[in-house]
matplotlib code that plots the C-alpha trace (Angstrom):
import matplotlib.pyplot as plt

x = [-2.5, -0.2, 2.9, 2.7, 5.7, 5.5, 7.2, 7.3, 4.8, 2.8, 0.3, -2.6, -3.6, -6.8, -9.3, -10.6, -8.7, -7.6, -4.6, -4.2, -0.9, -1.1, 1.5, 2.1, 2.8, 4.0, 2.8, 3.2, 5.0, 2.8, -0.7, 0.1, -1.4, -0.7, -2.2, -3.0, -2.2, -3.9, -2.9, -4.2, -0.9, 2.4, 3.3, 0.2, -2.0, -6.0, -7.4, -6.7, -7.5, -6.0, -7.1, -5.9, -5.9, -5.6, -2.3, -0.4, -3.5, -6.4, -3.7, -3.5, -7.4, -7.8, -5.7, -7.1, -10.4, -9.8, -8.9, -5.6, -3.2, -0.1, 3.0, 5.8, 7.8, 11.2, 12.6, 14.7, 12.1, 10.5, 12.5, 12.8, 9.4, 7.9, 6.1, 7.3, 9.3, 8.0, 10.0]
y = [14.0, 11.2, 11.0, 8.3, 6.0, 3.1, -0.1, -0.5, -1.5, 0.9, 0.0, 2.1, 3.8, 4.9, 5.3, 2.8, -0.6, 0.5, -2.1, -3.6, -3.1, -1.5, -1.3, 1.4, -0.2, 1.4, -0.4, 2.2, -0.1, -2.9, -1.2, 2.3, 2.8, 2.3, -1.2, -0.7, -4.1, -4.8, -7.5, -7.8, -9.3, -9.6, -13.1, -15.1, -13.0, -14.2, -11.0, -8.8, -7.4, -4.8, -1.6, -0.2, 3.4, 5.0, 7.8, 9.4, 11.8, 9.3, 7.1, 10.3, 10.6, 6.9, 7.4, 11.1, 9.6, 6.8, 9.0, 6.8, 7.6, 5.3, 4.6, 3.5, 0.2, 0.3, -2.9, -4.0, -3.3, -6.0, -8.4, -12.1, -13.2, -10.2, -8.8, -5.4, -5.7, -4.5, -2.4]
z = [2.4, 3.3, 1.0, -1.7, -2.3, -4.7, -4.4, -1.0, 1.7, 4.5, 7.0, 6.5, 10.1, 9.5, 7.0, 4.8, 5.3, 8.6, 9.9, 6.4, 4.6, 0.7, -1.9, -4.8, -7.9, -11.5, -14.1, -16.6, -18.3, -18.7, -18.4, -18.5, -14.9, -11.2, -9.0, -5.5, -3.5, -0.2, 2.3, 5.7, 7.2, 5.2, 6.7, 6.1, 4.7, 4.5, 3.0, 0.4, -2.8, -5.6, -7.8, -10.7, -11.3, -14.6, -13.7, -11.4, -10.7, -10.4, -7.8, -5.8, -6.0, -4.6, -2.0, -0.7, -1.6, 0.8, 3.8, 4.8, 6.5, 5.7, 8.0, 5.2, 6.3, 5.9, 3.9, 7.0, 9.8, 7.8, 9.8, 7.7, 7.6, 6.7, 9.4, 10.6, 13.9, 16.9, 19.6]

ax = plt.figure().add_subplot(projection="3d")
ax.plot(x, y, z, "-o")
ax.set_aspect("equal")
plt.show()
C-alpha cells in the first residue's frame, strides 16, 4: 500500500484517478474526519472533486480501496506556479 502523507500533494500513478493529483487533509479538528482533494492539474485545474472519510482507518480504506499508487511532491519541486518541475 502506498504510504499516506497529509498535507501535501502526490500524483496518483495508477489506479483510479490515474494522472490527477490528491491531497490528505486532517480535519479532525473541524469535522472529526479526513477530506480527500482531487485536482487534475495544480496550475489551472478544470476537474476535480473531494471525499471525506470518517478516521484514520476508513482514509486508509479509501485509498487501498482505490488501488493508487501516489508519487509525493516535494513543496519545492512545485516550482512557482504550481506544477511539479520536470527534469
Amino acid at each position: 500500500m502506498t504510504k499516506l502523507e497529509l498535507e501535501r500533494y502526490g500524483r496518483i500513478l495508477s489506479g483510479f484517478y490515474e494522472g490527477y493529483f490528491v491531497k490528505l487533509h486532517d480535519d479532525s479538528e473541524g469535522t472529526g474526519g479526513y477530506y480527500v482533494y482531487l485536482v487534475n492539474d495544480l496550475s489551472a485545474p478544470t476537474d476535480g472533486g473531494d471525499y471525506w472519510v470518517a478516521d484514520r482507518a476508513e482514509l486508509e480504506s479509501f485509498v487501498e480501496s482505490s488501488q493508487w499508487e501516489i508519487e509525493w511532491i516535494l513543496e519545492e519541486e512545485r516550482g512557482p506556479e504550481g506544477v511539479r518541475k520536470t527534469t
